[in-house]
Every structure is written in C-alpha cells, then in structure tokens.
N, C-alpha and C positions, 0 to 999 in steps of 0.2 A: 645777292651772291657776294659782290663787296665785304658787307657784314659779317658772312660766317668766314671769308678769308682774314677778317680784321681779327675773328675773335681767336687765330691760331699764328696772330703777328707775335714776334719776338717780348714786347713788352706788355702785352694781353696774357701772352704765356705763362710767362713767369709771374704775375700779379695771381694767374688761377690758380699754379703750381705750389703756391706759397697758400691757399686756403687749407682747413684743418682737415673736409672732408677729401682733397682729390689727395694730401698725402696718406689720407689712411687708405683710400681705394688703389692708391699704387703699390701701399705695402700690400694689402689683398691680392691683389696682380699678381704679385711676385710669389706671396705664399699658395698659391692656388696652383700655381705653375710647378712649383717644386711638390708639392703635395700629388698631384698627378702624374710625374715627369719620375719621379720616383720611382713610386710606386707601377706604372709601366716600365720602368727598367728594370727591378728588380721583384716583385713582386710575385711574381709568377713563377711556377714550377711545373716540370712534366707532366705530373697525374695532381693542377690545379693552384693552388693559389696558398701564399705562405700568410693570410689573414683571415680562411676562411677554416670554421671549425669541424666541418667535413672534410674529408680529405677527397681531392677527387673533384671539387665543385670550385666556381671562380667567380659565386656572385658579387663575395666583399670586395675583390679585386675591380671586376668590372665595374660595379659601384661608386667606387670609390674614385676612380678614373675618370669615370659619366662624369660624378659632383665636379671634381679638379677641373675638366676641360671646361663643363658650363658655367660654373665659377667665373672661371679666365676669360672666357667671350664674355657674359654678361659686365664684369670689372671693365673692359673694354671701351662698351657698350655705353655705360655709365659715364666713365670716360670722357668721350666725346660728347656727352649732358654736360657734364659738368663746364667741358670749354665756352659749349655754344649757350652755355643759360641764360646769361644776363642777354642773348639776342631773341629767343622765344619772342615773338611778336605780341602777348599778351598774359596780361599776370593770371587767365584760365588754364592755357597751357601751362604755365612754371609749374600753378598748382597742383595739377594732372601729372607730369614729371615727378612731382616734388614726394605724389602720394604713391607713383610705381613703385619708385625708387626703396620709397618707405617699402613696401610690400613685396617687395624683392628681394631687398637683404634681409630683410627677417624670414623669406623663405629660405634663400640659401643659407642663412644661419643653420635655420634647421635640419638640410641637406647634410651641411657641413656636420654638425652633429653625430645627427643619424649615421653618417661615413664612419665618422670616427669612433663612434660608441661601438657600432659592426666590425670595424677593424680591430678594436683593440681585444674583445670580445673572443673573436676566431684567433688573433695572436695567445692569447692566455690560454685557448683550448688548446693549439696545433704548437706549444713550443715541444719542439725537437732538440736532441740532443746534436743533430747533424748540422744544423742552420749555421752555416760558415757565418764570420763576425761581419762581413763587408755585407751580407744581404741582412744580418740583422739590425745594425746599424740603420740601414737602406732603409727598412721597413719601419722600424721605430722611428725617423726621422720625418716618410711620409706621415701617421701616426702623427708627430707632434705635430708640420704646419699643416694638417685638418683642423687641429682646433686652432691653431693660429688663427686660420681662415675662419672658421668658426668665430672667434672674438674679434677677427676683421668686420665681419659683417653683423654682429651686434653691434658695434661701434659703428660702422655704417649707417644702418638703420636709428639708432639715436640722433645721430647728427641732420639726419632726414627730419626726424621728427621735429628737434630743435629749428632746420629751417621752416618748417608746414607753420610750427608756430607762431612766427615771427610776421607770419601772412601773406598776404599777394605786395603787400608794400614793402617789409621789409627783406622779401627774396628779391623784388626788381631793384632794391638800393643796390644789390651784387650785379653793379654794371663793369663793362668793362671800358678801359681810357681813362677818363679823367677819375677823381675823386672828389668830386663836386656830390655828387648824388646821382647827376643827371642822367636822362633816361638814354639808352642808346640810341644811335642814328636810326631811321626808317629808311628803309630800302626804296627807292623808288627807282621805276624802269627806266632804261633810257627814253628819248624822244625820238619817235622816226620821223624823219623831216618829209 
C-alpha cells in the first residue's frame, strides 16, 4: 500500500505529469468533458435534439453524451494507470495494461468518430433558420471537441503502441523515484510479532 501512496507523492507526480502520454490523456479529459457538457446544456430542444436529422428524435444527442461521459471515466480510469504503472508488480500485467489501453483508445477513437460524423450529419440536415447563435455556437463547439477527443484518443492509442513496443523492459525503466533505472520497491507486509 506504501507503494501506490508513493506513486501519487508530490515528486512521483509531477515526474508522471511531465510524460507525453498523461498530458495528452489530460487534454482528453478536458475535451471529453466539454464535448458532453455542452452538448447536454444545450443541445436539446422541445420536440428533440438540434443534431439529429429527424425532428422529434434524440438519438445523436443521447449518443453523443453516452460517448462524452464514457470518454471522461475511461480518461480517468487511464489516469490512475498511468500514475500507478511503473508499481504494476510485474512486467505481464504492464503488458496487459499496456494492450487495454491500446484497445481502448482506438475504440473510443472510434465512438468519438461515429459521435461526431452523426452529429455533424443531423446538424447539416436540421439547420434552421430559428437556432439562436448562443445554441449554435453551443452545438458547433460540442461538434469540434468530439473530434478533438477523437484525435485525443488516436494519439492515445499511438503512444500505447509506441510503449507495447518498447516491451516489458523498456515500460518497467518508467519507474518511479530515482532515475537510475531501478526497479521500484516491493511491497512487503509488515511483521506481526
């Protein structure tokens, strides 16, 4: 337990904060949030949804929302991989991590996609002449950080790949503490006397 509190000490932190993947998974975070957060504030109308090219239906909306929220937990999720990696007890699990990870952000890549190809889709069928500028704004804005998030999580998943490659030896050099190389502490229980 030690261990995983060490890997969220002040200067573990910031050593992991500074790697290429946790700040793209933090820009992710952010665009995923605003992408869903939007898009639930303004997105929606009376008789259904201002992205969907029915009138009357709220699939693209709800959709679109689904992707943004599970986005945002999954980035989370990741997240806290990414802090505790270098403590993974053995370079099968990093591997294991290393290959979700991969297979994660290239699905939500494609979530993210799919959102946003359906949204922009039902926007170019349902423009109105009525759509006040503050919701279209709103709407074109969720619209862009979808693909944000979209190129968030290509990028993601690249940088996945980049680490799988490098192999079980050189994911465990991403320890945390020193810059030696060295492997991290093992955890052992206390003694009961």
């Amino acid at each position: 337990m030690s261990d995983i509190k060490n890997a969220f000490s002040s200067g573990n932190a910031l050593a992991t904060i500074k790697k290429p993947h946790v700040i793209v998974r933090l820009v992710v975070l952010l665009t995923s949030l605003v992408a869903f957060a939007t898009l639930a504030d303004k997105g929606f109308t009376e008789s259904g949804c201002w992205i969907d090219s029915k009138s009357g239906t709220k699939r693209n909306c709800s959709f679109g929302i689904f992707v943004g929220v599970m986005g945002f937990l999954t980035a989370i999720c990741y997240l806290v991989v990414d802090f505790t990696f270098a403590y993974l007890p053995n370079a099968v699990l990093r591997r294991n991590m290393t290959l979700s990870d991969i297979a994660v952000s290239f699905l939500w890549a494609f979530f993210f996609l799919a959102a946003f190809g359906a949204g922009v889709n039902g926007w170019n069928a349902n423009k109105s002449g009525t759509t006040s500028s503050s919701v279209k704004s709103t709407v074109q804005g969720s619209l862009a950080f979808m693909f944000f998030s979209f190129a968030g999580y290509v990028a993601l998943g690249g940088l996945a790949v980049l680490r799988f490659r490098q192999g079980a030896d050189g994911s465990a050099g991403e320890t945390a503490g020193d810059e030696s190389g060295s492997s991290p502490p093992v955890y052992e229980p206390p003694q009961v006397p």
